[in-house]
N, C-alpha and C positions, 0 to 999 in steps of 0.2 A: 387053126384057131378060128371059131366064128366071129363074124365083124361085130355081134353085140357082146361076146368077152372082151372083144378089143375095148368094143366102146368101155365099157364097165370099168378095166384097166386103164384107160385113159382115164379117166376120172377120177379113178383113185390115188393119180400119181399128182394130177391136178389139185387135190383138195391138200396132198400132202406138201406141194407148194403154198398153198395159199395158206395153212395151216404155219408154216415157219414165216411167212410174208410179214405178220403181222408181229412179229417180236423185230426181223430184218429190216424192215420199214423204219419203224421205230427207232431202233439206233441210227437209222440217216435224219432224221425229221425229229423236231427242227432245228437244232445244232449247228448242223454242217450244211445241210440244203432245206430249204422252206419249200410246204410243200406242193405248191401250183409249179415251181420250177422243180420237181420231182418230177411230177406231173407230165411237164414238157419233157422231162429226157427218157419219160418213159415212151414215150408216144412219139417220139423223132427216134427215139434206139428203137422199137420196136419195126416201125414203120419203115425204115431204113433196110431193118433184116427178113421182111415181109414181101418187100419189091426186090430184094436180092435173088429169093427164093423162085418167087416166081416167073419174073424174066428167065430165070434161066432155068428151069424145069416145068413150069405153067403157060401152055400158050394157048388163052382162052379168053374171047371177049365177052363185054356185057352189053344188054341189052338197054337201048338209052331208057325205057322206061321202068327198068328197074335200079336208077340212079336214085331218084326219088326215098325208096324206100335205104336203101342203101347209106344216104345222108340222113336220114332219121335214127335209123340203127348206131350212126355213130356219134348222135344224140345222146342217146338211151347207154350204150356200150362202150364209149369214150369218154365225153365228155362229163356229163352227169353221174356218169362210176366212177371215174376217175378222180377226178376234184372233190368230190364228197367225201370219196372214200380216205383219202392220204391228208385231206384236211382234219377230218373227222377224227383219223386214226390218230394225228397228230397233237390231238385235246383230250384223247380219250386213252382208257389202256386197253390193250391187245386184250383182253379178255371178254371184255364189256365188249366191243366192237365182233369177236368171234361168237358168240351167245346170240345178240340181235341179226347177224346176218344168216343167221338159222331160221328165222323167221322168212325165209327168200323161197323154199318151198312154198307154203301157203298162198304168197302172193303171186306165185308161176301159174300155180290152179284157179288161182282168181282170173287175170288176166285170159289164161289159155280158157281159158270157159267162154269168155267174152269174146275172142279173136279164132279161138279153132272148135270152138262148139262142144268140147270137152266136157263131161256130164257128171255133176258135181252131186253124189249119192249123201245119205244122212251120216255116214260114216264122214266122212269128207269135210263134212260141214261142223259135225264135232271137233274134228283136226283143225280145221280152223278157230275154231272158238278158242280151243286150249291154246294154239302156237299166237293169238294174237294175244291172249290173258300173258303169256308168258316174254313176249315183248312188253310188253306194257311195265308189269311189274318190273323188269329191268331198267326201265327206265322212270318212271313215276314212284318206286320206293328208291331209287338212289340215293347214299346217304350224302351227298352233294345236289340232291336236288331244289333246286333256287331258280328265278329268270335268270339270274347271274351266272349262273354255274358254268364254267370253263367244259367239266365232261359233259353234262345235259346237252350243251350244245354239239359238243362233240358226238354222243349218243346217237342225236335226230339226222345228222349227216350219213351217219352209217344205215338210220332203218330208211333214208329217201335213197341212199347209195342202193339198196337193198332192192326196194320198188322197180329204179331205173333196170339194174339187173335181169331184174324179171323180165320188166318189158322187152328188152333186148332177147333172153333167152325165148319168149315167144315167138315174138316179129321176124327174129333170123331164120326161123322153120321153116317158113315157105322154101327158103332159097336154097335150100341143103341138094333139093332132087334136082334143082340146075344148073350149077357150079361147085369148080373144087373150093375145099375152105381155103386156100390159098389166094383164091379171085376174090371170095365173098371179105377175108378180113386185110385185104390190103387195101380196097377202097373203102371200106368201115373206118382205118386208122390213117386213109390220108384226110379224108371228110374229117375226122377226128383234130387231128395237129391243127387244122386251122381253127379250129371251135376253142381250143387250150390254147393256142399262142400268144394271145391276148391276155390272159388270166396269167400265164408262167415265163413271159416275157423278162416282165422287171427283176423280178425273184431270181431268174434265172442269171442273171448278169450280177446280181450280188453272191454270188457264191465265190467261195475261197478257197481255188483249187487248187492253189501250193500248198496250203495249211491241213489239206485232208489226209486222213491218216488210210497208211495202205489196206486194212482193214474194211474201211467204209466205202474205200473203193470196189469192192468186192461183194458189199452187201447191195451197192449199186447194180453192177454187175448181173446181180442175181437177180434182183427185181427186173430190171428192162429183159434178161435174156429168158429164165425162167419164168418168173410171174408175170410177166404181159407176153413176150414172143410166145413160148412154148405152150403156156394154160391159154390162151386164146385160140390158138391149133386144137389142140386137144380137147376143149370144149365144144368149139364148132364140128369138131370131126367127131364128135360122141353121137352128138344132135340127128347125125345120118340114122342111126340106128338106133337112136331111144327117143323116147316121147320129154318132152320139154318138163314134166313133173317129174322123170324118173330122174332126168340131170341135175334135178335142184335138190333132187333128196339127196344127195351125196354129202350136200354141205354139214348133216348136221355132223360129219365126223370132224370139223374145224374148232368147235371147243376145246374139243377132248386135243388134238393134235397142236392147237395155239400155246394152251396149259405146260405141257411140256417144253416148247420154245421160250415162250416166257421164263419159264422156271432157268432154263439154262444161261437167258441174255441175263438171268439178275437185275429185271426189272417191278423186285418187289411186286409184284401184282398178286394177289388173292383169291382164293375161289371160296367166299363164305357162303353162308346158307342162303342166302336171297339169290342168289347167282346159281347154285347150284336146282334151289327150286323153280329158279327162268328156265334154265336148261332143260331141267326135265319134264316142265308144262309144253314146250317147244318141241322136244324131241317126243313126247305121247302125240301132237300133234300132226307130224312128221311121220308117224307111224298110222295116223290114221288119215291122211288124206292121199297115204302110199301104197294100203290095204284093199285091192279091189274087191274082196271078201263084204258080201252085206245081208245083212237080216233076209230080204227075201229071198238070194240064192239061197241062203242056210235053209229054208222054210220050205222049199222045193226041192231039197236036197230029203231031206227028213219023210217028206211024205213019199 
């Protein structure tokens, strides 16, 4: 099997995690756990099984000047994903949140344009017009849209969660052809824990961990050991052999895969027609800023 089926295959089992996250999540937050001390148990359970890994099959050091980039990344990759994202998640519902972070291609090809010189053709540029119309209207026709509004706010967390992403999925490129992803995301996620432990501190110590049902324990479980430990591996280990827009295009299959978990947690959530016209302004977007195919080749092809 070549390493960019693997990659492709990573990714796909990746999206099919993050795709259940967001119904799983949900029944933890905020009930049982709030979600900055979420937050921290994801990023101490992850981090925990990251330096297990590597001490004992990883023996590879870093280079002190690339610390630097390293604590940024886990800026971008940790903390500002992280807390956005399970706060966010937390005010908003798993469908709304899976819809806007479709919009995380668009912003890969922005960014990667800016930081790896990446050549943003008219096709591309239409992609983008349609995937940002199609955020937008997910969130400016919301039929709770107010300053007030408990999802709006929740909404905005998810499309800045979304940005942070990006930049992260950029920034970490360089580092792919000098270390294993083992090196690169264990100091990503100790950088990390200390950026959150302030934010999930207090949270964290108000939790009621006689009172949790065995159930929730397991949807825990699955977040820190699958959606942070394993999609963080598999992400970073795609990165080796695909370009930073080809990893973000993956996401828009998280709608579609959210929709289904939703449906089975029985969290009443909806896909009406403004939702499903987001989706599909996002994902024509998606399709066109992923199409290397452009009117000039066509036009040289022809003659």
């Amino acid at each position: 099997m070549s390493k960019t089926l693997q990659a492709h295959l990573a990714l796909l089992l990746v999206n099919l995690i993050y795709g259940a996250n967001y119904s799983i999540a949900k029944q933890v937050m905020p009930v049982y756990v709030q979600p900055f001390a979420f937050v921290l148990m994801r990023v101490g359970g992850a981090l925990i099984l990251f330096w297990i890994v590597s001490t004992l099959f990883i023996k590879e050091k870093v280079d002190r000047k690339d610390f630097p980039r390293l604590a940024l990344l886990a800026v971008f990759g940790v903390a500002l994903n992280q807390l956005l994202f399970l706060k966010g998640l937390s005010i908003t519902t798993p469908i709304n949140a899976s819809i806007i972070m479709i919009s995380n291609p668009i912003v890969v090809l922005i960014i990667a344009s800016l930081f790896l010189k990446e050549k943003i053709s008219l096709n591309k540029i239409a992609g983008i017009i349609f995937g940002i119309g199609g955020a937008l209207l997910m969130l400016t026709f919301n039929k709770d849209f107010s300053f007030g509004s408990d999802t709006i706010y929740g909404d905005m967390m998810i499309l800045v969660n979304s940005v942070s992403w990006a930049c992260y999925v950029v920034l970490v490129k360089p580092l792919m052809s000098k270390y294993n992803t083992f090196t690169i995301v264990k100091w990503v996620f100790l950088f990390g824990f200390f950026y959150v432990l302030p934010f999930g501190f207090y949270q964290f110590g108000e939790v009621d961990w006689n009172n949790m049902p065995l159930e929730i324990w397991y949807d825990v479980i699955f977040v820190v050991v699958a959606t942070t430990f394993l999609a963080y591996v598999l992400n970073t280990y795609a990165l080796r052999a695909l370009s930073p827009s080809v990893v973000s295009i993956y996401i828009y299959l998280q709608p579609f895969l959210a929709t289904l978990f939703a449906i089975y947690y029985y969290h009443n959530d909806t896909l009406d027609a403004r939702k499903l016209l987001a989706a599909f302004l996002i994902i024509i977007g998606v399709f066109l800023v992923s199409n290397p195919f452009s009117y000039r080749k066509r036009k040289i092809k022809a003659e």
